[in-house]
N, C-alpha and C positions, 0 to 999 in steps of 0.2 A: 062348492062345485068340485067336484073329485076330478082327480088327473085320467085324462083319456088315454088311453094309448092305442086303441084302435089303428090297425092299418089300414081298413078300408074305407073307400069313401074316395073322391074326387081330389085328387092333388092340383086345386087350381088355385089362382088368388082367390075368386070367385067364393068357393068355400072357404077359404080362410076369410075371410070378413063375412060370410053370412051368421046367423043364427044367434045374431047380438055379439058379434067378435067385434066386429068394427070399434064401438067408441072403444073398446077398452083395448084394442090394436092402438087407438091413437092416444091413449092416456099410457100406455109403455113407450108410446113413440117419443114423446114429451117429455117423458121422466128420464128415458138413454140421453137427450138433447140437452136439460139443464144438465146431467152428471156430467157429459161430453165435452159442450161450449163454453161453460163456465172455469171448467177446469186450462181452458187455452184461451180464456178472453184476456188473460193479463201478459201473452205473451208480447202483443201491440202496444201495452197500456204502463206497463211497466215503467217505461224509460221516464214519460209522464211525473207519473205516480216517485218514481226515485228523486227527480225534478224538485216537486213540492214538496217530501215529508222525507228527503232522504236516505239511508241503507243500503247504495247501491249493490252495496257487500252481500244485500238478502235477496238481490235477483233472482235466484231460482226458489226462493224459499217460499213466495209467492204463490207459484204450484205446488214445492214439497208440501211444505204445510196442508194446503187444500187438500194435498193427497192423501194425506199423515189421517186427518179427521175422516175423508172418502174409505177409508182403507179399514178403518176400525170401525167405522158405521155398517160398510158394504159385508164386513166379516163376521156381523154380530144379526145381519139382518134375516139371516133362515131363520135363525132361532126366537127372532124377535115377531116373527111373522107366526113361529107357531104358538107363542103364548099370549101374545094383544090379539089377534088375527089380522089376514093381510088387509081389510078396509082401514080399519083404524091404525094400524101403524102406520101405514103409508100416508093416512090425512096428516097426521103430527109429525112424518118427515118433510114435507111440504112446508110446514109452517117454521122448523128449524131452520132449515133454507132461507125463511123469508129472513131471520133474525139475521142470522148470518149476513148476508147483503146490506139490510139497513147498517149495520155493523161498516162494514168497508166503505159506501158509499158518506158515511158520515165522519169517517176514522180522521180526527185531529193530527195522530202522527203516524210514523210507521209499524209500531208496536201494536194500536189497536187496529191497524189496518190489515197486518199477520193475523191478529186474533179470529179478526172478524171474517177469512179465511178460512182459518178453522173450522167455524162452527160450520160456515158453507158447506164447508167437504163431509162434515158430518150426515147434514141436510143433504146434498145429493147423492153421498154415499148411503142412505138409507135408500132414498128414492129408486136407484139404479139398482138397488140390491132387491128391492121390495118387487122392482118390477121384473128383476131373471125371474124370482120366486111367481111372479104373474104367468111367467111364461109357460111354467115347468105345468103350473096348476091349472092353467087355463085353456090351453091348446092342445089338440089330439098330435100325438108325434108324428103322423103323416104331414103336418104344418113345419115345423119346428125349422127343417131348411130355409123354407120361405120367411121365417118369422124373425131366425135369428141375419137374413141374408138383409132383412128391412133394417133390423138394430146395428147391422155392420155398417150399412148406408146413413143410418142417421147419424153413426159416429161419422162417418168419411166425413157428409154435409155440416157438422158441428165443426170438425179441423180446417173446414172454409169460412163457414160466416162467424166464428169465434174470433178468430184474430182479425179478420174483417170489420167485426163491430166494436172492436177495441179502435182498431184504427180509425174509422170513420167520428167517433168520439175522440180521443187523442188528438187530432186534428184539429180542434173545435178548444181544447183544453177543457173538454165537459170527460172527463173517465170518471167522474166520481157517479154520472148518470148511467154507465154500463151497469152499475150494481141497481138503481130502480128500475131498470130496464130486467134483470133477473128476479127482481122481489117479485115484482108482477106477476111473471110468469107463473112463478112458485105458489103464489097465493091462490093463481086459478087453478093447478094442479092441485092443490089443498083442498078448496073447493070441488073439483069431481070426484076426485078419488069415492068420498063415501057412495056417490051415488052409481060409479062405474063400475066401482067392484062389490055391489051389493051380491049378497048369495055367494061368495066366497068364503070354502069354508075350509078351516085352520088346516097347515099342512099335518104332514103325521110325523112326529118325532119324539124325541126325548124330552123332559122337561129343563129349565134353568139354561143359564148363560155362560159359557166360557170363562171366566175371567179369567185365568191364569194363560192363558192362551192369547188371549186379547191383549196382556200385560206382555208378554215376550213379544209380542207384534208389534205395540208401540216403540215398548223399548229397541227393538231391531231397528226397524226404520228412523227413528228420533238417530240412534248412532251413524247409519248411512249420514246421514240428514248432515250431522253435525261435522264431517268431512269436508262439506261445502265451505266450513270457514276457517278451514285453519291452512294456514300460512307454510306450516314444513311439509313436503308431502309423503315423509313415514308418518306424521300426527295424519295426515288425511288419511292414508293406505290402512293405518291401525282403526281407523274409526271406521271403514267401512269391515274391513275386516271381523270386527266388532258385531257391526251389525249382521251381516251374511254369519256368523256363529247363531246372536239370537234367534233368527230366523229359523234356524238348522232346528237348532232348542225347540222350539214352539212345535216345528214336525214329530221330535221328542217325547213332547208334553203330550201333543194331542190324541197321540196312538195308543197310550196306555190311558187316558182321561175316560170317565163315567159319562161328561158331557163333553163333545167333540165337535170341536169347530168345525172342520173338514169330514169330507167322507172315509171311511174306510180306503188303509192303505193308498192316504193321497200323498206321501211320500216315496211311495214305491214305484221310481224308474220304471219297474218292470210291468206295470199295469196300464191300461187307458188313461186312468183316474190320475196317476202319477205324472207319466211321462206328458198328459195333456195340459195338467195345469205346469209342470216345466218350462215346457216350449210358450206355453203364454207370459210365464214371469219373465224369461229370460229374452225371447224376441222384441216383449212393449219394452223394457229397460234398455233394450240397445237404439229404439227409436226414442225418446223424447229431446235427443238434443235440436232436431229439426226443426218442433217447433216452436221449442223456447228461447234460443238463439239464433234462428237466423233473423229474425226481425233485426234485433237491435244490430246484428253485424253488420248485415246491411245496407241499414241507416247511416252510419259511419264509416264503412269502408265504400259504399255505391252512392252514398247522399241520396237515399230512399225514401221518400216521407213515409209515416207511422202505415196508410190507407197502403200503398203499392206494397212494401213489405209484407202485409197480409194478402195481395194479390199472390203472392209468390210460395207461400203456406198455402194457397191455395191448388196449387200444381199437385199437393198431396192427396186433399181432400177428393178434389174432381177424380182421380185417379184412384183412390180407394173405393169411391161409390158407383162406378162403373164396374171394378172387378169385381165388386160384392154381389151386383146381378147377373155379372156374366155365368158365375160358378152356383148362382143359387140353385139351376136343377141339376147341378151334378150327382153323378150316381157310379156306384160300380166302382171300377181302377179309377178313373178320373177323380174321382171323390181325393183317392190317395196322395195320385198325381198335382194336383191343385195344393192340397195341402206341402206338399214337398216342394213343389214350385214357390209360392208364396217365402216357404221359409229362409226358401236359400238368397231369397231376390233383397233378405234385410241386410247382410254380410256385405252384398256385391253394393247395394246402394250405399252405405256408409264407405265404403272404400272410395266408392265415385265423388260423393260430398268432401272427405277428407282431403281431395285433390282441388274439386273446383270452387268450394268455399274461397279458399285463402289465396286463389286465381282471381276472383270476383267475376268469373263465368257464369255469366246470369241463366244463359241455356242450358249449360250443365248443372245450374244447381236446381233448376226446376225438374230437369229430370231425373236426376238423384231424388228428389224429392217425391215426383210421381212413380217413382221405380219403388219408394217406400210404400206409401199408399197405396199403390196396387198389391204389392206381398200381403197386407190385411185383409184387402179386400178377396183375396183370394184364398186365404186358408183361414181367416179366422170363423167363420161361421159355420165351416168344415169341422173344425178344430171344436167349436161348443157343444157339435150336434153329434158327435162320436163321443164326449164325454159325458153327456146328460145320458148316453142308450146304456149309455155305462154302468150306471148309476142305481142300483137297490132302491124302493122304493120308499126305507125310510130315510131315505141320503138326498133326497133329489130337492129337497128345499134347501138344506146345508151349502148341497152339493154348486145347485144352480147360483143361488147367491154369492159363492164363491169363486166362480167366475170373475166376477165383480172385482172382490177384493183382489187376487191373485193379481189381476191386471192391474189394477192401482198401484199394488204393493210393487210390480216391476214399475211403472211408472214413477212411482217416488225414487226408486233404489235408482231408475236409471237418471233422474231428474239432479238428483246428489249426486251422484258419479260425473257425470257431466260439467255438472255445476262447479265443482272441485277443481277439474280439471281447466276450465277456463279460469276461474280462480288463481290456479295456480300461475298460469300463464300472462296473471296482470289483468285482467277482466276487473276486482273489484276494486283495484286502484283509478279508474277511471275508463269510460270509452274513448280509447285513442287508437289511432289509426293502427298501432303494433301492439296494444293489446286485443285491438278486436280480429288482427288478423292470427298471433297465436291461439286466441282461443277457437276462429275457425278450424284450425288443423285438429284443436283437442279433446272438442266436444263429442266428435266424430270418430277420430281413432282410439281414444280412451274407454270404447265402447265397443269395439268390432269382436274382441273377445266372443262377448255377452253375445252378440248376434249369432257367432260359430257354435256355440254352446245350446242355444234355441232352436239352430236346424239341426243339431243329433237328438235332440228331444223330441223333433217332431220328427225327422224319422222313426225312432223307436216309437211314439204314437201310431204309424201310418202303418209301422211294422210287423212284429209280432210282441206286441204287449198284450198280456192278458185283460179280461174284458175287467175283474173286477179286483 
């Protein structure tokens, strides 16, 4: 089925699920939900999980790792959709996923419990990747607002019932059943894909796979990554250092490369392409200390049980999925507006957290919280639907799927950073009452940089960047 791009026609829900949209509306919706939920189910489940096999030292490694696999699956997955096609790669991402899970849910220590993380984020990083490429191919761009305003919503709703269902297991000492509670899932995903996306036909692109690209990407983030455990923090500053160089490298590589991960001039600040996927690295990286530490700070500093803790991750979600509808028919300057609003609301929220974290202001930190989740909810679907119009049409499976990765990729980088920084502050020597309150202050201001550096990006996005 060829990419529509037709402007006419009905911009209602209405048409967006008529004409056989629907199941494969709700087989992308599924696929954003494991790549989403799964990646923040262990923020609840963790302390658990350190409990019985250990490591407390690899508390954020948890998500890097899952990220680490989501990040090079999600980066690999245009390409991989134009040479299996998109039915059959996305059935056998599905089943990766499932491995993955059984993997964690059965993990004897912490090492195969890391592992079996991995492969996860492999498996939903195809999945999420498989399914931008769904979007790009499947839906007429008249839709695309509505489409990606429902995938902004389903993340919001995953950063609720994720740490949610960690906690509600956690509580029980059953976390080793969140992972057959994801194989599940994953197996029925496995399961439709062939029959959802039948008549789906290969996107248009180049032939062959990145590697070289793919390798500077591991290696980039593996270096952020490996920040998180060292003890001096010139050893931590040099390793992420490290890593933000290979990253640079990979933009590098990929510009002069025969086969290109990214689309055309996605390093160039100066274009949509650029300065769009910028502002998504750098605003997700300045959000994930929220939701992978406040649970356990929480716990220890408010004597929160695992379930309430995730009540209060919730204050993000509900708040990101309300702004994702409210902006979905934006059009015009508001379009701009929203986007610009959103950006600058991730800056001011981590400033707000930095303060009442380590107050144990429970009001203030729901709302620093919801002041997060709303900045997504308000320009991130903004932010995708200006770089897909962007987009050449033999760039737009790369391009879309890359989404994906970019976002991941901030999300690990900011996952390590973070991580480091609590670290630093006494976090992996144990949860005490004056390590969990320094790492409140540092998970938060260790990162506002990254958040300042996200709203000049999406300015110049909003701005005058060239289209292509």
């Amino acid at each position: 089925m060829a990419v529509e791009l037709a402007q006419d026609g009905p911009r209602t829900w209405g048409d967006l699920l008529a004409g056989g949209r629907l199941p494969r509306f709700a087989l992308i919706c599924l696929g954003v939900w494991l790549n989403a939920a799964d990646s923040l189910v262990t923020s609840t489940i963790m302390p658990s999980v350190g409990r019985e096999l250990g490591g407390l030292s690899y508390f954020s490694w948890a998500t890097a790792g899952y990220l680490v696999g989501a990040i090079l699956a999600g980066a690999s997955a245009g390409r991989l959709s134009e040479i299996f096609g998109l039915r059959r790669a996305t059935t056998l991402a599905g089943l990766v996923m499932v491995a993955g899970c059984l993997m964690s849910a059965a993990a004897p220590d912490v090492g195969v419990f890391l592992a079996g993380r991995l492969i996860q984020g492999l498996g939903s990083g195809w999945i999420s990747g498989f399914a931008m490429v769904a979007i790009a191919l499947l839906f007429p761009e008249r839709h695309l607002a509505r489409v990606f305003a429902s995938v902004s919503g389903v993340w919001g709703i995953a950063t609720l019932i994720g740490p949610l269902i960690g906690g509600v297991f956690a509580i029980g000492g059953h976390w080793r059943e969140v992972f057959w509670f994801f194989a599940i899932q994953s197996l029925a995903f496995s399961a439709a894909a062939p029959v959802l996306l039948r008549g789906a036909a290969r996107a248009v692109g180049g032939p062959g796979i990145p590697w070289r690209q793919l390798g500077a990407l591991g290696l980039g983030v593996g270096a952020v990554a490996l920040a998180d455990l060292m003890r001096s923090p010139a050893l931590a500053a040099g390793f992420i250092v490290l890593g933000v160089a290979l990253l640079g490298l990979l933009l590098w590589i990929d510009a002069r490369a025969g086969v290109r991960l990214l689309p055309h001039r996605a390093g160039d600040l100066s274009t949509v392409c650029g300065s769009g996927y910028a502002a998504m690295f750098l605003l997700t990286a300045a959000s994930m200390g929220f939701a992978i530490y406040i649970p356990p700070i929480m716990q220890t500093l408010a004597g929160m049980s695992p379930l309430w803790a995730g009540y209060l991750i919730g204050a993000e979600s509900l708040a990101w999925t309300l702004a994702a509808f409210q902006v979905a028919n934006a059009a015009g300057a508001w379009d701009a507006r929203w986007v610009r609003i959103g950006a600058l609301s991730v800056p001011a929220s981590l400033i707000l957290l930095s303060w009442a974290t380590p107050a144990v202001s429970i009001l203030w930190i729901a709302l620093g919280g919801a002041l997060l989740g709303a900045a997504f909810g308000w320009s991130w679907s903004l932010m995708s639907r200006r770089l897909l119009a962007a987009l050449a049409d033999e760039d737009r499976a790369i391009g879309s799927s890359a989404i994906t990765a970019v976002r991941q990729t901030g999300a690990a980088v900011g996952a390590a950073i973070s991580g480091a920084a609590a670290n630093l502050a006494g976090f992996s020597n144990g949860l005490t009452q004056a390590s969990a309150r320094g790492s409140a202050l540092w998970v938060f201001a260790s990162v506002i940089p990254l958040g300042l550096a996200g709203v000049w990006a999406a300015f110049r996005l909003t701005g005058r960047a060239e289209r292509a």
